[in-house]
PALO-699593 format. One record per residue: residue in three letters; x, z, y of N, C-alpha, C in turn; residue number from 0. Coordinates in steps of 0.1 Angstrom, whole numbers, plus 5000, padded with zeros to 4 digits. Layout:
SITE  code  n_east  n_up  n_north  ca_east  ca_up  ca_north  c_east  c_up  c_north  pos
SITE   ala       X     Z        Y        X      Z         Y       X     Z        Y  NUM
...
//
This chain:
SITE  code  n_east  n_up  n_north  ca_east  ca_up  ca_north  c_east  c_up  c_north  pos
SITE   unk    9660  3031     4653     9651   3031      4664    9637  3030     4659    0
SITE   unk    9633  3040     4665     9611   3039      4661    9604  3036     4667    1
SITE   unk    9593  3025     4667     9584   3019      4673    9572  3030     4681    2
SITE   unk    9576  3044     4680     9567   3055      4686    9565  3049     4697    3
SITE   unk    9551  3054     4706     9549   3053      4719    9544  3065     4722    4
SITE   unk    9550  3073     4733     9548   3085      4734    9537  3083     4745    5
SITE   unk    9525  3090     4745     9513   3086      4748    9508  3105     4754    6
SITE   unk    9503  3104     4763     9495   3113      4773    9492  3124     4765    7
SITE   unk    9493  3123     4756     9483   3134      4744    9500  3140     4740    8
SITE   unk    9509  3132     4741     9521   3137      4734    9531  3149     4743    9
SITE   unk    9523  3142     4757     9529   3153      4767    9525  3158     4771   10
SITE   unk    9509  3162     4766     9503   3173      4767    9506  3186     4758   11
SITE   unk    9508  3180     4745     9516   3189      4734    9531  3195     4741   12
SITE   unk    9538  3187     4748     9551   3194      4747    9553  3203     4756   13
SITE   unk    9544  3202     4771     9537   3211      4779    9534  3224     4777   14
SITE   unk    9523  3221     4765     9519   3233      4754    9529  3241     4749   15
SITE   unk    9537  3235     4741     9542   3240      4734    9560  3250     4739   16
SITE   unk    9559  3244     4754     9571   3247      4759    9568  3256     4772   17
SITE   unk    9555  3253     4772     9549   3263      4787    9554  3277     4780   18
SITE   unk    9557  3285     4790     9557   3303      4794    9540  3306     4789   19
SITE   unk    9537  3306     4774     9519   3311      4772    9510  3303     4781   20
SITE   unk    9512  3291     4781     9502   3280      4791    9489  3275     4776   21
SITE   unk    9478  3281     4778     9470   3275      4770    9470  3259     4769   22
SITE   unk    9460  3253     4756     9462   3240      4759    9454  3231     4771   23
SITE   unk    9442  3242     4779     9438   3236      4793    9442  3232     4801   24
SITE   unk    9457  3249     4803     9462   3251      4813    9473  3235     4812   25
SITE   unk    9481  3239     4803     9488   3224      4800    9479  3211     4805   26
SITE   unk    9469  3207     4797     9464   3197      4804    9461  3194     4815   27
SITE   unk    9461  3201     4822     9458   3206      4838    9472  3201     4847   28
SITE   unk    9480  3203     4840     9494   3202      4846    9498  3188     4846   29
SITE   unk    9495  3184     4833     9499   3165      4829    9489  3163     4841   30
SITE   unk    9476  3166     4837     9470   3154      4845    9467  3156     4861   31
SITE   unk    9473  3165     4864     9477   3166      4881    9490  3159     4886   32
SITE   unk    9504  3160     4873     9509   3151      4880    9511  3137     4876   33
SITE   unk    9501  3131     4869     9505   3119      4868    9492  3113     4877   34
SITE   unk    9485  3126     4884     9474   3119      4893    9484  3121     4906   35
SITE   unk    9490  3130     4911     9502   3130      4922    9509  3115     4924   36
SITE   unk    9513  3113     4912     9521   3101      4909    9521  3089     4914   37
SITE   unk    9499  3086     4904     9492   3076      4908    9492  3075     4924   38
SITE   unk    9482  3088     4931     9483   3088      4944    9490  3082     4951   39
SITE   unk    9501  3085     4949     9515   3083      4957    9516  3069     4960   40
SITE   unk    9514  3061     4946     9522   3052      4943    9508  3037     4949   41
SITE   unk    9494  3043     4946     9487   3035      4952    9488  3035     4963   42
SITE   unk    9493  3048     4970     9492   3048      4986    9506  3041     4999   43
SITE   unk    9511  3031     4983     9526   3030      4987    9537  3034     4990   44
SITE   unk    9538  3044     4988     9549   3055      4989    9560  3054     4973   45
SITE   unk    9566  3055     4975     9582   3057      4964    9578  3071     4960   46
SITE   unk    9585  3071     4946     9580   3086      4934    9592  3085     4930   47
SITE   unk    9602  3095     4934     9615   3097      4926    9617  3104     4918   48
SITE   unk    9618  3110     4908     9624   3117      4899    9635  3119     4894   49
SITE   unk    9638  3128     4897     9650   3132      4900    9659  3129     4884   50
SITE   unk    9669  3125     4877     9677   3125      4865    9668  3111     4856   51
SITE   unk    9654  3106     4858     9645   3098      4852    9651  3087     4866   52
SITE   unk    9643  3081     4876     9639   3068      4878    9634  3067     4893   53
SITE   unk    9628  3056     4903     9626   3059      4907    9615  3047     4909   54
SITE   unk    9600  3052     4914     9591   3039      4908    9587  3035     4924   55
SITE   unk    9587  3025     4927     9591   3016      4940    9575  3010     4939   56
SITE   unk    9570  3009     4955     9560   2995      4951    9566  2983     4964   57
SITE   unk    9560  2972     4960     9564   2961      4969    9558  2951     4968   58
SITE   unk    9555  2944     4978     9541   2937      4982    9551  2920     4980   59
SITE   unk    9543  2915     4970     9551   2898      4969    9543  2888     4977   60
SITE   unk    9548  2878     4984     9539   2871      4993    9533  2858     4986   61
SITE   unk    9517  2855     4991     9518   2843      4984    9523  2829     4983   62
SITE   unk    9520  2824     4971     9530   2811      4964    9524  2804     4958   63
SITE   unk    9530  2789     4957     9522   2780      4948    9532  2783     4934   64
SITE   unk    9525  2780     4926     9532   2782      4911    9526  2771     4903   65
SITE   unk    9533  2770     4898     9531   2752      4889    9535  2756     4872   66
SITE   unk    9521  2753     4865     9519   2749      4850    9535  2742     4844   67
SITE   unk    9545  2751     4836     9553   2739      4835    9551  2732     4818   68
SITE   unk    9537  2728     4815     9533   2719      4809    9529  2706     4815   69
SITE   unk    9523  2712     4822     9514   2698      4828    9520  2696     4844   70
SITE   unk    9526  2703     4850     9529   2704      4861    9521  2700     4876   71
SITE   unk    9508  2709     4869     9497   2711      4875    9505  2720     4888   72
SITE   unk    9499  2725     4898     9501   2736      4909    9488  2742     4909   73
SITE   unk    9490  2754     4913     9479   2765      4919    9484  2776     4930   74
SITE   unk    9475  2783     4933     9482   2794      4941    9478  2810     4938   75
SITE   unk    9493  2815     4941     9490   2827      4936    9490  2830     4946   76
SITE   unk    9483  2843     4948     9477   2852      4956    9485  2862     4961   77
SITE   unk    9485  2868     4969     9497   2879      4977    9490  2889     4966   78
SITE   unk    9499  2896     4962     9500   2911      4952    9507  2922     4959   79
SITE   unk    9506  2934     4950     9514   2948      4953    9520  2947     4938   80
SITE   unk    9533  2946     4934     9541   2952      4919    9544  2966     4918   81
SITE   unk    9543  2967     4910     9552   2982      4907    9566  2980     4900   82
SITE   unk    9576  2986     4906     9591   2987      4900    9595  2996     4895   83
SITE   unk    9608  2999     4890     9610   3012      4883    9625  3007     4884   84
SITE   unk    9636  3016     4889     9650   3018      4887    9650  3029     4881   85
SITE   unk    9655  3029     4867     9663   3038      4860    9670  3046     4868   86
SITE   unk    9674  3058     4866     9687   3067      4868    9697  3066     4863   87
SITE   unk    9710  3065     4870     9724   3067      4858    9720  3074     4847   88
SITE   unk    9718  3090     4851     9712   3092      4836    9707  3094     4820   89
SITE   unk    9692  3087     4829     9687   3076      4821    9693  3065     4814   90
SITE   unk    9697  3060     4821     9705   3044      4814    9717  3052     4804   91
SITE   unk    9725  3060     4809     9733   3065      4800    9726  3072     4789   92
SITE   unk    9718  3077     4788     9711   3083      4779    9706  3073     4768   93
SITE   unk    9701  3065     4775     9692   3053      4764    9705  3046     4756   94
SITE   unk    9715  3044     4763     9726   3035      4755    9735  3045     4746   95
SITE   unk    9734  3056     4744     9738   3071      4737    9751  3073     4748   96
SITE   unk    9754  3076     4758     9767   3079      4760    9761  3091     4769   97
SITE   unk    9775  3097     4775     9774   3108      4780    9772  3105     4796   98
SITE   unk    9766  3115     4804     9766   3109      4817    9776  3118     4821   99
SITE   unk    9785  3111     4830     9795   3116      4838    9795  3117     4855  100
SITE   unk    9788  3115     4858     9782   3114      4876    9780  3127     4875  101
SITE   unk    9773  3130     4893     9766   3141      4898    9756  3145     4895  102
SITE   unk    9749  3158     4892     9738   3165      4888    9725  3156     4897  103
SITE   unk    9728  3157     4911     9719   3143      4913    9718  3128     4919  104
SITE   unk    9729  3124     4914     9732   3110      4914    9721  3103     4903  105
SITE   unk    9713  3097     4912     9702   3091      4911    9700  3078     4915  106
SITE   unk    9716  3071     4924     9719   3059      4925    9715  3054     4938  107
SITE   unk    9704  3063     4943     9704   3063      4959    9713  3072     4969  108
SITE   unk    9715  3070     4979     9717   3075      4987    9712  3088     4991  109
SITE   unk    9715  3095     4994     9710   3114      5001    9708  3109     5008  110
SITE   unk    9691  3111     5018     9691   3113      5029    9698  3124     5034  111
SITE   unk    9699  3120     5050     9707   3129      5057    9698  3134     5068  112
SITE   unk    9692  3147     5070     9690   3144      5086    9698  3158     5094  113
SITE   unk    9705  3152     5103     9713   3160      5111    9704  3174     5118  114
SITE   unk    9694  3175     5118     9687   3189      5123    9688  3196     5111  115
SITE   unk    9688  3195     5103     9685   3205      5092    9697  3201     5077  116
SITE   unk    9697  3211     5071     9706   3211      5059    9699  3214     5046  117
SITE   unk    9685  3212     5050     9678   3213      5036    9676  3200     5034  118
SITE   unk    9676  3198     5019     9669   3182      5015    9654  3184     5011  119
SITE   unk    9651  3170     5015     9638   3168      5009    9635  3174     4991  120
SITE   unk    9622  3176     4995     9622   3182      4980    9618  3167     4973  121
SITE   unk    9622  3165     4960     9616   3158      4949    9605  3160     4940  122
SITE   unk    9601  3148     4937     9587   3153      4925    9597  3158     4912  123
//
């Protein structure tokens, strides 16, 4: 296992290097639209699924007293927004080396359904 951190610049290269003749602008253009899509989304509260990766959730924690457990002082914390992240089957099968054996997109949620129509929502 290697301590690499694959970093903004690394997925700009592989962009590059895997785009159909995408210069390295054009590539950069592409990272940094969707990880500004992403951002957007994700500030604006909205769920970002990706489809075979994860799905990054936000959710609002309410506030609380929280207590020093040295001194067992109290203070208060303040109401926040988190960011979450569930893995995909996938994913998790991937990271532990095994094979994934589920559905092409078994993603661990649920399909929406909506009865007027037979198309699905599109994913990021």
């Amino acid at each position: 296992m290697t301590n690499k951190t694959l970093t903004r610049a690394d997925l700009l290269h592989a962009v590059y290097v895997t785009g159909p003749g995408l210069s390295r602008v054009e590539a950069k253009q592409i990272v940094e639209v969707a990880i500004e899509e992403i951002c957007g989304a994700l500030e604006g509260g909205e769920t970002v699924k990706l489809r075979s990766f994860g799905t990054f959730h936000v959710r609002s924690k309410r506030p609380r007293v929280g207590r020093n457990p040295k001194t067992g002082q109290e203070y208060p914390i303040t109401a926040r927004r988190v960011l979450t992240f569930k893995p995909s089957p996938r994913l998790i099968a991937a990271v532990n080396g095994e094979e994934f054996t589920g559905r092409d997109d078994d993603d661990g949620d649920p399909i929406p359904h909506t009865p007027t129509s037979s198309a699905r929502p599109a994913d990021l």
